[in-house]
MARVO-883865 format. One line per 4 residues: number of its first residue (from 0); their letters; for each residue x, y, z of N, C-alpha, C, CB. Coordinates in nm, 3 decimals. Glycine has a CB too. Example, Ala and Ser with C-alpha at 12.3 -4.5 7.8 and 13.67 -1.06 7.14 Angstrom:
2
0) AS) 1.319/-0.569/0.780/1.230/-0.450/0.780/1.320/-0.330/0.780/1.131/-0.447/0.905 ~ 1.285/-0.225/0.708/1.367/-0.106/0.714/1.290/0.003/0.787/1.408/-0.060/0.572 $
***
This chain:
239
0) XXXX) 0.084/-0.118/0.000/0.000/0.000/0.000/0.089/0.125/0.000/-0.096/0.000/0.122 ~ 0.073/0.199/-0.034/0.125/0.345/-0.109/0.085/0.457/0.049/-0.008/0.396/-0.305 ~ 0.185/0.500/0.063/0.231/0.566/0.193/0.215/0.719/0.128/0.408/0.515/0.255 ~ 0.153/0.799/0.177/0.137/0.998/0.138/0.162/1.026/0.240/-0.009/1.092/0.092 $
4) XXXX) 0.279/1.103/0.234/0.357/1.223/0.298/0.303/1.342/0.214/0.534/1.210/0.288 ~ 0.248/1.445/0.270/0.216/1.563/0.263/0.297/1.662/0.313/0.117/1.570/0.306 ~ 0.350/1.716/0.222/0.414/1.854/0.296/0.353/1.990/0.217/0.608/1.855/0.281 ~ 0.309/2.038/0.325/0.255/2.165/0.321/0.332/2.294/0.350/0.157/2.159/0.402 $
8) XXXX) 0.311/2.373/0.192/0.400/2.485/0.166/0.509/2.533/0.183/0.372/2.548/0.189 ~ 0.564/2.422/0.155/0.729/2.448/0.158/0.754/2.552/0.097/0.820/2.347/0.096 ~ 0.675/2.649/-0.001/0.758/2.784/-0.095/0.736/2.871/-0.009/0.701/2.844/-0.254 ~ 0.638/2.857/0.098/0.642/3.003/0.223/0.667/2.983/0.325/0.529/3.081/0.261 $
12) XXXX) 0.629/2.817/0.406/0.723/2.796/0.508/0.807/2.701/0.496/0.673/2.778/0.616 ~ 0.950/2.715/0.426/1.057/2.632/0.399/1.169/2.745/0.430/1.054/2.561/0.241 ~ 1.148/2.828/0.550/1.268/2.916/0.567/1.398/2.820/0.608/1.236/3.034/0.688 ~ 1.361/2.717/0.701/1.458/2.657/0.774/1.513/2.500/0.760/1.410/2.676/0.893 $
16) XXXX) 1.502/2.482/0.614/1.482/2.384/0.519/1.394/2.253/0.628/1.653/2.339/0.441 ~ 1.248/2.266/0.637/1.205/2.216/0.732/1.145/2.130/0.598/1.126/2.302/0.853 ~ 1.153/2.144/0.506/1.074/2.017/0.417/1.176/1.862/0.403/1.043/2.088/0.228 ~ 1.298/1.879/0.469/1.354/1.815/0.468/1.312/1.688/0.552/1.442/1.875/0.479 $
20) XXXX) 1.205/1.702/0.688/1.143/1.652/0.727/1.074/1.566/0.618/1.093/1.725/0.796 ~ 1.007/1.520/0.497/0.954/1.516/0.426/1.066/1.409/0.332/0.904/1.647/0.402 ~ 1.169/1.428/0.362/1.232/1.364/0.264/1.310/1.268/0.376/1.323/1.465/0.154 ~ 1.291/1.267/0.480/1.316/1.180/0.591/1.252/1.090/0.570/1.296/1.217/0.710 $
24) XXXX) 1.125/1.116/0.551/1.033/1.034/0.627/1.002/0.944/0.486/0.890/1.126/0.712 ~ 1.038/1.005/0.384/0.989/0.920/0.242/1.099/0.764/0.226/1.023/1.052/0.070 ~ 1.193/0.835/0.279/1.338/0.797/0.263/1.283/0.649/0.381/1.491/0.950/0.327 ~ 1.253/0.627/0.482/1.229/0.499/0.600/1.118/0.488/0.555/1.233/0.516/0.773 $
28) XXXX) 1.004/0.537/0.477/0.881/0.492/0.403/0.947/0.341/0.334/0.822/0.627/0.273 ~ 1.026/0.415/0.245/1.097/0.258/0.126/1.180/0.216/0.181/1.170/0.271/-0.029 ~ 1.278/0.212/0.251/1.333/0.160/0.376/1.228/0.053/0.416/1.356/0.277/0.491 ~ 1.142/0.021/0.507/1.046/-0.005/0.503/0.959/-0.164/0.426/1.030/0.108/0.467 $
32) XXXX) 1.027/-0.107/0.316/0.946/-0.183/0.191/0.842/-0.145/0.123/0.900/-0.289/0.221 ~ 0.808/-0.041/0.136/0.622/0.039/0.114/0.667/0.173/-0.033/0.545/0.178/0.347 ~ 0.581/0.170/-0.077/0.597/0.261/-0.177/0.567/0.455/-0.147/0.495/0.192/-0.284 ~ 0.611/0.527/-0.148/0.604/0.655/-0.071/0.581/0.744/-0.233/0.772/0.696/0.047 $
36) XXXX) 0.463/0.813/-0.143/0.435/0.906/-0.232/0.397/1.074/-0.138/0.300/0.833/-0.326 ~ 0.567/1.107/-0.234/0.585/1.266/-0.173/0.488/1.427/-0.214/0.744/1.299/-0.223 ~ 0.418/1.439/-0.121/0.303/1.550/-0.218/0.353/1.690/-0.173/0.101/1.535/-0.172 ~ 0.445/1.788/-0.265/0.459/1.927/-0.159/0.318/2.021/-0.233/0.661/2.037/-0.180 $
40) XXXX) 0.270/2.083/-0.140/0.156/2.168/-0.143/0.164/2.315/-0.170/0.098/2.155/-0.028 ~ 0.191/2.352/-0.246/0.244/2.481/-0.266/0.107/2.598/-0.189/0.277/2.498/-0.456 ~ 0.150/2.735/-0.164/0.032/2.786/-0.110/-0.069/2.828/-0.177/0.053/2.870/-0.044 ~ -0.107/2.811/-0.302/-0.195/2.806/-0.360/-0.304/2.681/-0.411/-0.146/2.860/-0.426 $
44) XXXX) -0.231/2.573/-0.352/-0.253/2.432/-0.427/-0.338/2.443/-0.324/-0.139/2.297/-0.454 ~ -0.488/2.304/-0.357/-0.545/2.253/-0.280/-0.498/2.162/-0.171/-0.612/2.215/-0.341 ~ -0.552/2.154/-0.040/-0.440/2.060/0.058/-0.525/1.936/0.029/-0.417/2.103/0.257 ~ -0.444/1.816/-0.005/-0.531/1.655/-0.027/-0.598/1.648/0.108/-0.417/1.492/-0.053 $
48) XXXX) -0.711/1.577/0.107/-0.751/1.541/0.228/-0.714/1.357/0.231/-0.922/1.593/0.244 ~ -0.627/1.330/0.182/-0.625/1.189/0.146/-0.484/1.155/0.217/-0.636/1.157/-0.028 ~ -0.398/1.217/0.245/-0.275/1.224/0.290/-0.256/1.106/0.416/-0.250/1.377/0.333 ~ -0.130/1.057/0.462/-0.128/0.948/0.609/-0.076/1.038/0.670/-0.038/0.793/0.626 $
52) XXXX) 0.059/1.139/0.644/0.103/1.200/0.774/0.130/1.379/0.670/0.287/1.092/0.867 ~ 0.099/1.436/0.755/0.127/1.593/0.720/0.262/1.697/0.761/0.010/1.661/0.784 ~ 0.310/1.776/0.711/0.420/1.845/0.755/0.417/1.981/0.745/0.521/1.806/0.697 ~ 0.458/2.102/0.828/0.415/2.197/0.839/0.554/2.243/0.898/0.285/2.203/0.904 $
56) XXXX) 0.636/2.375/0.809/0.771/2.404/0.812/0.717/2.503/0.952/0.855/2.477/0.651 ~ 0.886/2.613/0.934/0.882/2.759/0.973/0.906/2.800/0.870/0.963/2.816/1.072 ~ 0.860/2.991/0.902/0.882/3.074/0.816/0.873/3.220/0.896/0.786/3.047/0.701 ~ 0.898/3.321/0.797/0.877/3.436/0.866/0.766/3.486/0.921/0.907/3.511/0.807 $
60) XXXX) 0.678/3.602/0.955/0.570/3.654/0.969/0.466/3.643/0.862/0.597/3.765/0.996 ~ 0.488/3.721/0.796/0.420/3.742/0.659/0.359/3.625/0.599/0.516/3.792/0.561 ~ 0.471/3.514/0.531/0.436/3.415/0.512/0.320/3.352/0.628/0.553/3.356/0.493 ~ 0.410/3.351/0.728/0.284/3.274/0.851/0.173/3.277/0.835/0.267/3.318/0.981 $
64) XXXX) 0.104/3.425/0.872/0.004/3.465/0.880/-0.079/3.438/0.712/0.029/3.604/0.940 ~ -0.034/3.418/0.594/-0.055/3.389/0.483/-0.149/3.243/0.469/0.075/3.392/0.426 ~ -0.029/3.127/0.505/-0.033/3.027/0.567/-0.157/2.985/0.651/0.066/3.035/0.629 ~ -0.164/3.046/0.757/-0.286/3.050/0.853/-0.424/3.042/0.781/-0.284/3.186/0.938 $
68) XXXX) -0.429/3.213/0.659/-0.553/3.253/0.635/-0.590/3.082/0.514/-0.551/3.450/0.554 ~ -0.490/3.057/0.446/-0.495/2.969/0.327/-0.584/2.848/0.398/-0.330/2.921/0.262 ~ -0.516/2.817/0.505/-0.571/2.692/0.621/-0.683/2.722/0.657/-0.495/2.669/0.758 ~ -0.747/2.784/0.684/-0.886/2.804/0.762/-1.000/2.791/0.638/-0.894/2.977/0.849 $
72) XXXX) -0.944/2.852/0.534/-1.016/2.826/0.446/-1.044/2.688/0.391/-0.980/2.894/0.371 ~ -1.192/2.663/0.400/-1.265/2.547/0.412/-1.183/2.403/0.536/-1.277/2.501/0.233 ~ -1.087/2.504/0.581/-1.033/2.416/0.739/-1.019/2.287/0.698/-1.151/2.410/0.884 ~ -0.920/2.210/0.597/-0.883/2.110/0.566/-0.819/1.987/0.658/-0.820/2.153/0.487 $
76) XXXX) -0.735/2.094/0.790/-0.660/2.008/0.873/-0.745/2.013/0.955/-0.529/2.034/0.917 ~ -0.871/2.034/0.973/-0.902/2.024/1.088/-1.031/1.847/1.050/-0.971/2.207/1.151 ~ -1.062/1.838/0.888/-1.064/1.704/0.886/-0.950/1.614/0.846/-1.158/1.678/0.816 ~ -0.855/1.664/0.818/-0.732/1.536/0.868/-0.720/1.497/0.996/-0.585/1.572/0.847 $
80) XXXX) -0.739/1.603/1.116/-0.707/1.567/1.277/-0.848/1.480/1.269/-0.696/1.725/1.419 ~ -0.933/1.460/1.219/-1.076/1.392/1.240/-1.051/1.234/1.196/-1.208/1.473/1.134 ~ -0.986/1.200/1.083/-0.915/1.149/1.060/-0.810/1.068/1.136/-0.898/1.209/1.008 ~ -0.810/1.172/1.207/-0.636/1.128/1.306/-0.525/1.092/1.229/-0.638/0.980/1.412 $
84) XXXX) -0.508/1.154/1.168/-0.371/1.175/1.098/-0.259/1.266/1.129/-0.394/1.207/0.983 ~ -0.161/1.186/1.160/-0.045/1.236/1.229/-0.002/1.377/1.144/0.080/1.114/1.232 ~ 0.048/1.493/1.212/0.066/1.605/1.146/0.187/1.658/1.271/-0.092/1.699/1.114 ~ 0.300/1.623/1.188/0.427/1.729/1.290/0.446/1.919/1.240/0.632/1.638/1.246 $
88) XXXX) 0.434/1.989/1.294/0.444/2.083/1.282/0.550/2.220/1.347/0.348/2.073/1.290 ~ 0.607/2.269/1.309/0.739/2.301/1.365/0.726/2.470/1.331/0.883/2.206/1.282 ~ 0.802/2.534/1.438/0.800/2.671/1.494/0.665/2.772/1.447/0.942/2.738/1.446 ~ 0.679/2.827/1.353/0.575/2.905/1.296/0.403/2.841/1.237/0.657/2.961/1.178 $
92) XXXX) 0.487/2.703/1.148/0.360/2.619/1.154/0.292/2.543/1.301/0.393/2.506/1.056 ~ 0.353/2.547/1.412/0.363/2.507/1.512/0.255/2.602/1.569/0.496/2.500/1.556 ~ 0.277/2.753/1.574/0.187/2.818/1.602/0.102/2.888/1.550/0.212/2.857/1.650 ~ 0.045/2.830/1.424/-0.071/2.868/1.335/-0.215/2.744/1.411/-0.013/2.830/1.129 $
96) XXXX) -0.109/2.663/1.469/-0.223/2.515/1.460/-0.270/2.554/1.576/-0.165/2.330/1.459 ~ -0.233/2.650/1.687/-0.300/2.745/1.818/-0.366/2.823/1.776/-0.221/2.823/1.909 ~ -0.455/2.838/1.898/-0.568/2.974/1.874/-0.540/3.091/1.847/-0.643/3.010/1.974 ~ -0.386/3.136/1.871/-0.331/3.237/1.841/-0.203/3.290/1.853/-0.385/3.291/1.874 $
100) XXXX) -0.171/3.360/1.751/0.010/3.399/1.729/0.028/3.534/1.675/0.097/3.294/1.608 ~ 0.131/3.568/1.680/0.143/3.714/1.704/0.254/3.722/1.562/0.211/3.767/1.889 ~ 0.187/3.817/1.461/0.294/3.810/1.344/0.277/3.924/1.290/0.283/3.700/1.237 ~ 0.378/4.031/1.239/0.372/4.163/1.214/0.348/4.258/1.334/0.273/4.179/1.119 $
104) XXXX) 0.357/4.214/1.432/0.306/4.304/1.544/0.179/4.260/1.563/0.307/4.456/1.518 ~ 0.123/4.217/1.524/-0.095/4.221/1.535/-0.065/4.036/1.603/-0.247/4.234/1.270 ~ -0.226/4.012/1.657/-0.217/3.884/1.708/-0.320/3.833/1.641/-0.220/3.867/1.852 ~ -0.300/3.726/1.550/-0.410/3.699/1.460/-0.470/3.555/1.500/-0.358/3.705/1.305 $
108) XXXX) -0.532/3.492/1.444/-0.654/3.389/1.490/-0.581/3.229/1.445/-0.833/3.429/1.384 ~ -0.559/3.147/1.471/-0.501/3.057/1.480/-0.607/2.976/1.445/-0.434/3.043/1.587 ~ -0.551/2.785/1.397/-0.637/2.724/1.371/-0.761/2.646/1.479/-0.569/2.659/1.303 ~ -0.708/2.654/1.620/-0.767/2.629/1.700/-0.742/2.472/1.731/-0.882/2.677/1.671 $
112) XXXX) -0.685/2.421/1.648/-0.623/2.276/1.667/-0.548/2.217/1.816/-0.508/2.272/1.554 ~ -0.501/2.312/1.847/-0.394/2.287/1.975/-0.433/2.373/2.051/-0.236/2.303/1.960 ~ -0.455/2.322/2.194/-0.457/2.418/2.312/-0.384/2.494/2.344/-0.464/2.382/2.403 ~ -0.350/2.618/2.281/-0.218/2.634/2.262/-0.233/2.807/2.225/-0.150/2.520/2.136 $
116) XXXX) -0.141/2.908/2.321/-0.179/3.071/2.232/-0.014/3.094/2.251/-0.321/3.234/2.333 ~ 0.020/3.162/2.083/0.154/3.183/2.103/0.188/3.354/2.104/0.232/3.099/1.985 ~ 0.229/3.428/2.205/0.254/3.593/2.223/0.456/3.599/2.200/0.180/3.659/2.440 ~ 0.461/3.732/2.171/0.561/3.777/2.111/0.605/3.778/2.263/0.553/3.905/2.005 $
120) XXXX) 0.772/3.683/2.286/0.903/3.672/2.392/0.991/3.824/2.397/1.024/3.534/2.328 ~ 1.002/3.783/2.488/1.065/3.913/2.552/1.254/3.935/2.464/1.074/3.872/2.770 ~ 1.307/3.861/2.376/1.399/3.843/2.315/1.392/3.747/2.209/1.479/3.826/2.391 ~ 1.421/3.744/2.067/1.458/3.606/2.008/1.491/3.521/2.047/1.522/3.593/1.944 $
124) XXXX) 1.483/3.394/2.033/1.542/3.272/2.073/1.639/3.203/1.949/1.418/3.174/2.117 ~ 1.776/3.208/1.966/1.831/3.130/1.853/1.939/3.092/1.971/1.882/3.215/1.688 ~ 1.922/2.929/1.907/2.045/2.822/1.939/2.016/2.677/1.953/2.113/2.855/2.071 ~ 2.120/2.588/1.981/2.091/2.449/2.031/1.981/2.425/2.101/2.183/2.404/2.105 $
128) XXXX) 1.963/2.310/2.138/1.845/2.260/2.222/1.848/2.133/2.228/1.716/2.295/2.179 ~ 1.893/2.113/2.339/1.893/2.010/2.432/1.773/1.938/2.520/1.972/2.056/2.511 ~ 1.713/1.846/2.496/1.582/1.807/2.546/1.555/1.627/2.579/1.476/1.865/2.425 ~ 1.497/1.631/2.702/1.471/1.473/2.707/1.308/1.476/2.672/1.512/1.391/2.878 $
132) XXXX) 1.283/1.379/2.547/1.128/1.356/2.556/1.073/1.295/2.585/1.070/1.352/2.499 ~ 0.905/1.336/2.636/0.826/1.287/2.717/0.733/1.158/2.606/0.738/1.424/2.790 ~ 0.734/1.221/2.511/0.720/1.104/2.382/0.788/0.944/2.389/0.801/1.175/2.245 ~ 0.751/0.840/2.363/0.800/0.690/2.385/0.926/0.689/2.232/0.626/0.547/2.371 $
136) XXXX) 1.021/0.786/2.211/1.057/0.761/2.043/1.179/0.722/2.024/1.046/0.883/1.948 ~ 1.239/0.612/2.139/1.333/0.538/2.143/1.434/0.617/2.128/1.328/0.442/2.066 ~ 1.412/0.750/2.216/1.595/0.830/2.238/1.548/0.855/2.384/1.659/1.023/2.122 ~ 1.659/0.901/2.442/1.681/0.931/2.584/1.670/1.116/2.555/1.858/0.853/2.655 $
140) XXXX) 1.705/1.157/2.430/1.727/1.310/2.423/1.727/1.334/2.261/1.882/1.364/2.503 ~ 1.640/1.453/2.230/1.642/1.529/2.152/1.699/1.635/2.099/1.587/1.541/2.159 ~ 1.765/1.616/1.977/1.859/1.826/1.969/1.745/1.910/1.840/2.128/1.822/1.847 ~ 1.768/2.008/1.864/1.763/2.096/1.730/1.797/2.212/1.772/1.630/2.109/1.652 $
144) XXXX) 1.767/2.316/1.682/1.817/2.425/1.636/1.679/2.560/1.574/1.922/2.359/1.516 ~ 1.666/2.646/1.759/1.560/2.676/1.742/1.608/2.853/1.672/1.469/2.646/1.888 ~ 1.517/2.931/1.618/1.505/3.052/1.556/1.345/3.122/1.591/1.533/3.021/1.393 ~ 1.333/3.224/1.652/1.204/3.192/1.716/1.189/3.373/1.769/1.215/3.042/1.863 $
148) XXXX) 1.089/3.432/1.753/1.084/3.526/1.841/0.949/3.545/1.930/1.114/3.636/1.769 ~ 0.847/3.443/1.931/0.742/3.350/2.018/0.788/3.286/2.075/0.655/3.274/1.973 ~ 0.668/3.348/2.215/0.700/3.242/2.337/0.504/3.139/2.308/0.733/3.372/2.564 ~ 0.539/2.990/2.326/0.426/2.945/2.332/0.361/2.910/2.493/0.439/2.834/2.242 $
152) XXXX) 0.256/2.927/2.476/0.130/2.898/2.646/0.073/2.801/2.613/-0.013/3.014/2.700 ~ 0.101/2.703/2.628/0.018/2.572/2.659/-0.090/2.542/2.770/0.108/2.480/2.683 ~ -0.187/2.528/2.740/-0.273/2.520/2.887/-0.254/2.393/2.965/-0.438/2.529/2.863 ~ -0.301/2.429/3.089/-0.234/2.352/3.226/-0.209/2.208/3.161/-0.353/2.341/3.383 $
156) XXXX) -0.305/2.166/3.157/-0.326/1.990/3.131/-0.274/1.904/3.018/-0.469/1.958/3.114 ~ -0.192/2.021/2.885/-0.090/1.996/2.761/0.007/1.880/2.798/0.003/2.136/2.725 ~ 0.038/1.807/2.704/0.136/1.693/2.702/0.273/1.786/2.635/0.073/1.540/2.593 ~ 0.387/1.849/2.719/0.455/1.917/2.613/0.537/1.786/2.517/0.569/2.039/2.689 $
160) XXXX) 0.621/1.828/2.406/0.697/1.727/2.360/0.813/1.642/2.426/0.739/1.776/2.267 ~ 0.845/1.752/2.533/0.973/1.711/2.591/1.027/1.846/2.661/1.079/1.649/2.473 ~ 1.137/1.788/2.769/1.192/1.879/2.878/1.327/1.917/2.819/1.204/1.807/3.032 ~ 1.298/2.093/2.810/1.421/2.118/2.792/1.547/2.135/2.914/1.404/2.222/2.722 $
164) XXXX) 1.702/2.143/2.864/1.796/2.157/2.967/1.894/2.257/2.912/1.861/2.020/3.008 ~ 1.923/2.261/2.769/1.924/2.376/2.718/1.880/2.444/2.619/1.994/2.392/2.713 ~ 1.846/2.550/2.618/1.859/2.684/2.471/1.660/2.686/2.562/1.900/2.596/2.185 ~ 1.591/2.761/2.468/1.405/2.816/2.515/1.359/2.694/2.498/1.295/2.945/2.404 $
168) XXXX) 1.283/2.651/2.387/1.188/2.567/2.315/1.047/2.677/2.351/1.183/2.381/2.386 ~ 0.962/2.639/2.418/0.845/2.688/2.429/0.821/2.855/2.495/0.783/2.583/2.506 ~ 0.971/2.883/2.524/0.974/2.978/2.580/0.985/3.062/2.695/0.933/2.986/2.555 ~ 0.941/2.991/2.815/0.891/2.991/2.952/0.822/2.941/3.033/0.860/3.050/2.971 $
172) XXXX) 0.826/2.796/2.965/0.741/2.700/3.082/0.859/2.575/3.107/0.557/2.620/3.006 ~ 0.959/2.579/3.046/1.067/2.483/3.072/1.085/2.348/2.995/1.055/2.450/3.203 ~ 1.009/2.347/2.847/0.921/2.263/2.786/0.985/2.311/2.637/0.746/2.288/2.826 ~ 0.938/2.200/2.519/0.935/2.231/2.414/0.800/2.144/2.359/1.069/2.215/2.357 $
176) XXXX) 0.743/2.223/2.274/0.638/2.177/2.177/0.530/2.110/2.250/0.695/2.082/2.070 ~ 0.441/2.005/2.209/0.354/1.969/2.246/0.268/1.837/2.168/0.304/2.078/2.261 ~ 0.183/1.740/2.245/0.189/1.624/2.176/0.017/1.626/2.214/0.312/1.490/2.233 ~ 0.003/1.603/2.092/-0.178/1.629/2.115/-0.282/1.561/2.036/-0.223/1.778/2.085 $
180) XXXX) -0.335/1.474/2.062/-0.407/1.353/1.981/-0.310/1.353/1.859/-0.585/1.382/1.932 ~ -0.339/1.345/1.769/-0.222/1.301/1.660/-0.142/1.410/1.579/-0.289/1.211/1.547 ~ -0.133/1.526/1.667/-0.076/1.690/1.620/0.041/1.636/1.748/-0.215/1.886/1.655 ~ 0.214/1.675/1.713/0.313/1.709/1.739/0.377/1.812/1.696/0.358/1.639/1.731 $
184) XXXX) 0.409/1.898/1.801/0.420/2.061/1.767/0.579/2.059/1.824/0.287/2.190/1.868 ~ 0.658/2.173/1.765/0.814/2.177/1.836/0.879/2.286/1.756/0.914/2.020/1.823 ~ 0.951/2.327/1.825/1.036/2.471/1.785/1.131/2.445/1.649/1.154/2.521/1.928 ~ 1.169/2.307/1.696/1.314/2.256/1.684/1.353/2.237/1.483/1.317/2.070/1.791 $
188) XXXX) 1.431/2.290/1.424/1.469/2.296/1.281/1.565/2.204/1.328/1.515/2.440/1.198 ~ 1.681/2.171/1.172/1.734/2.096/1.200/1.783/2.005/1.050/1.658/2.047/1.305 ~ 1.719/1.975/0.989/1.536/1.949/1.040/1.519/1.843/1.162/1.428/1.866/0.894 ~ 1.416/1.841/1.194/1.380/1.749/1.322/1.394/1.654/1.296/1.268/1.743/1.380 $
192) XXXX) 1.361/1.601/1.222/1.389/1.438/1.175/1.472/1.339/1.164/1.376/1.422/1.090 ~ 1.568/1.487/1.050/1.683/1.440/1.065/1.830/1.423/1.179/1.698/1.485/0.983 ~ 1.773/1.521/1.278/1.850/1.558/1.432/1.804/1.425/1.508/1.783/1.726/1.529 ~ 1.665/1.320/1.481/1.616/1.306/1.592/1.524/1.193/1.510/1.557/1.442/1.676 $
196) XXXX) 1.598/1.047/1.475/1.574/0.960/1.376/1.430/0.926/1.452/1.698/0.835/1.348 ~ 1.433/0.892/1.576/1.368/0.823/1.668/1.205/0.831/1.661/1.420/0.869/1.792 ~ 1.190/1.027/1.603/1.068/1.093/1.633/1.009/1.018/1.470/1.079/1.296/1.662 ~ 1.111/1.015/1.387/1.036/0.975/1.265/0.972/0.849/1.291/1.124/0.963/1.142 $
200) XXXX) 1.081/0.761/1.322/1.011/0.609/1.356/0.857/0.609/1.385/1.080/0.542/1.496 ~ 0.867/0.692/1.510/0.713/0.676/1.619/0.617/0.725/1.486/0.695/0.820/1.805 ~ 0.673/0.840/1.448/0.526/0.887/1.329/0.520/0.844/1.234/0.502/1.014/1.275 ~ 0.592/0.718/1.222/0.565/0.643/1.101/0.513/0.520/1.149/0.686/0.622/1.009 $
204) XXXX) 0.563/0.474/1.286/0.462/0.358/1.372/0.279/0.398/1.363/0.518/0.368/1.574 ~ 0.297/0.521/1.426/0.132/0.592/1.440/0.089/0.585/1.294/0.121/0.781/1.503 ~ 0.098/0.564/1.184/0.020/0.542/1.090/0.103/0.366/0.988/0.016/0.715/1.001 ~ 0.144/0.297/1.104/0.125/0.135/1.066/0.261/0.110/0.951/-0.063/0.098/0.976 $
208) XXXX) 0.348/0.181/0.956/0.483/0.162/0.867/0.566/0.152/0.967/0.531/0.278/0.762 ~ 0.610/0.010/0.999/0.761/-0.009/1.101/0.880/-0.048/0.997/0.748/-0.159/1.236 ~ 0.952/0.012/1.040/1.076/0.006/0.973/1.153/-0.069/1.056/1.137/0.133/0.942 ~ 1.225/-0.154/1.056/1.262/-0.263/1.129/1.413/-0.302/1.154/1.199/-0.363/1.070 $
212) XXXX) 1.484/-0.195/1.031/1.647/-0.210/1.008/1.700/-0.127/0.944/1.695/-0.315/0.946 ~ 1.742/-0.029/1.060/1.747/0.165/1.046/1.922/0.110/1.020/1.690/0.318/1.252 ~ 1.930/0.121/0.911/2.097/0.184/0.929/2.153/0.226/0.979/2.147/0.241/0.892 ~ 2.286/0.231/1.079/2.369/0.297/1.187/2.386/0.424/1.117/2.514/0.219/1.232 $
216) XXXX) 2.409/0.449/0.997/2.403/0.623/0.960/2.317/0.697/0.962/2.429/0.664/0.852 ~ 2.211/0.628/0.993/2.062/0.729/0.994/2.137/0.784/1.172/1.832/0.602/0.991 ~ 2.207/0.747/1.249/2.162/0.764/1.389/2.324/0.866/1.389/2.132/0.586/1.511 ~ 2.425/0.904/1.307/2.529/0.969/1.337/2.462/1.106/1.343/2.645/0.948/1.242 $
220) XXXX) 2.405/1.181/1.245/2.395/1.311/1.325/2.327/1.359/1.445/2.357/1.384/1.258 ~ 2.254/1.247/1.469/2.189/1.268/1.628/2.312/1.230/1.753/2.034/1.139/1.652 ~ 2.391/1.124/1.711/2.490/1.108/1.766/2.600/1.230/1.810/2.531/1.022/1.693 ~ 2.594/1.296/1.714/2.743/1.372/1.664/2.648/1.530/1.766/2.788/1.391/1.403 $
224) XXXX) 2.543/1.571/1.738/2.452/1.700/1.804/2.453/1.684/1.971/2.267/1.693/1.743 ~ 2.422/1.538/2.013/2.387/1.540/2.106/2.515/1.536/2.207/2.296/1.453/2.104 ~ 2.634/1.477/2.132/2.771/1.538/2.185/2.812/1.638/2.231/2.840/1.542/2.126 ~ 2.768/1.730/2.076/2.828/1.808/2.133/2.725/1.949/2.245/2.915/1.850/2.008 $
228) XXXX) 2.595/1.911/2.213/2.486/1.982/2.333/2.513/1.947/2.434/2.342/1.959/2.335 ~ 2.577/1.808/2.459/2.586/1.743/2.639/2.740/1.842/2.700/2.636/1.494/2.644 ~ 2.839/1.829/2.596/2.942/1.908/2.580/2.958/2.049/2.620/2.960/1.903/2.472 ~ 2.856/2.151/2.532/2.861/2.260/2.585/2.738/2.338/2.736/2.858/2.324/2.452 $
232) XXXX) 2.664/2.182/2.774/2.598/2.215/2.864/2.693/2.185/2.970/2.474/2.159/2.864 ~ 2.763/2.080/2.969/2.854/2.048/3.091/2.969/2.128/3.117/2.906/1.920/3.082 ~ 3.029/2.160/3.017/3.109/2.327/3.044/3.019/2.421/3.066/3.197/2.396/2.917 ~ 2.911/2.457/3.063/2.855/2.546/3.117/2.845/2.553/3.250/2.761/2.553/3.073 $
236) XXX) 2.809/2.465/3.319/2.739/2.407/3.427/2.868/2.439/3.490/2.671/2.251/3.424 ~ 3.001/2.386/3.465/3.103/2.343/3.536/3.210/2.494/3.543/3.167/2.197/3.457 ~ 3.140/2.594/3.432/3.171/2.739/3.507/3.081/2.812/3.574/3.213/2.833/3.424 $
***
């Protein structure tokens, strides 16, 4: 059976080559043994409602808020989540899928998908990120590489993605991203996928593709990040 990866608008949110996510995941699709079929969605294109797992980059403001209005219209993801179809979504797409985010200065209306309101941080956030997740995705720790000038509010009772130890993630609750019926939200570029083989696995378990014999090179750059994050947290610590 024929596996759809959806990636959505990589020409406005592909600032942080986050479609690369997308080519992860096609890549342990046939790995696998299963036939993968890669769909990018440009922002004018119709979004399939036929898709198994969805992808949702970063980008700037402008774009964002673009993004947002394109989505609401006739609210496509909100029958994929009906569906239950896994949808990872990362920094900016991360906070379109909340009730609300703050882009150009103005705070505009979000998809309402995630319990979730994202307001403009008291500083940018750029750097590493160091994280243990609360997710089952066969790592002890997560890295990426956040760019961010949102802080996200998760309400009380949120599953975040995982505990950070260094760099923001969510901003000010000590947390990154968030794990929510079949929506996974996270700051983290990288791309994520490729930082963090483990997370692909699980979202390719959640829609019935196990991959069973990951190559030891799929696991060096998570290897090689998480070195050197343990590295510059422990010299930190130790001045």
């Amino acid at each position: 059976m024929t596996v759809k990866i959806v990636s959505l608008f990589p020409d406005v949110l592909g600032t942080y080559g986050d479609h690369g996510n997308a080519r992860i995941l096609a890549h342990l699709v046939r790995l696998a043994g299963r036939t993968c079929e890669l769909t990018a969605v440009g922002i004018n294109d119709v979004v399939p409602l036929d898709g198994d797992l969805y992808l949702l980059g970063g980008g700037e403001d402008g774009p964002q808020a673009l993004a947002a209005r394109r989505l609401a219209d006739g609210s496509p993801l909100h029958r994929v989540v009906e569906r239950n179809r896994p949808i990872l979504a990362v920094c900016a797409g991360y906070q379109v899928l909340g009730r609300s985010f703050v882009a150009e200065g103005t705070t505009l209306p979000g998809l309402g998908l995630l319990p979730i309101d994202s307001v403009r941080g008291r500083a940018r956030m750029v750097g590493e990120v160091l994280m243990t997740p609360f997710a089952p995705i066969g790592q002890s720790l997560m890295t990426g590489f956040e760019n961010h000038g949102g802080q996200t509010i998760l309400d009380s009772d949120c599953q975040p993605l995982g505990r950070v130890y260094r760099g923001a993630g969510n901003g000010g609750d000590g947390h990154d991203g968030i794990v929510h019926g079949s929506i996974v939200g996270s700051y983290l570029h990288g791309p994520i996928l490729a930082r963090n083989p483990g997370l692909a696995l699980w979202l390719l378990s959640r829609i019935g593709v196990d991959v069973s014999d990951v190559p030891a090179h799929h696991w060096r750059l998570y290897e090689e990040r998480v070195r050197a994050s343990e590295g510059a947290l422990w010299t930190r610590r130790r001045a």
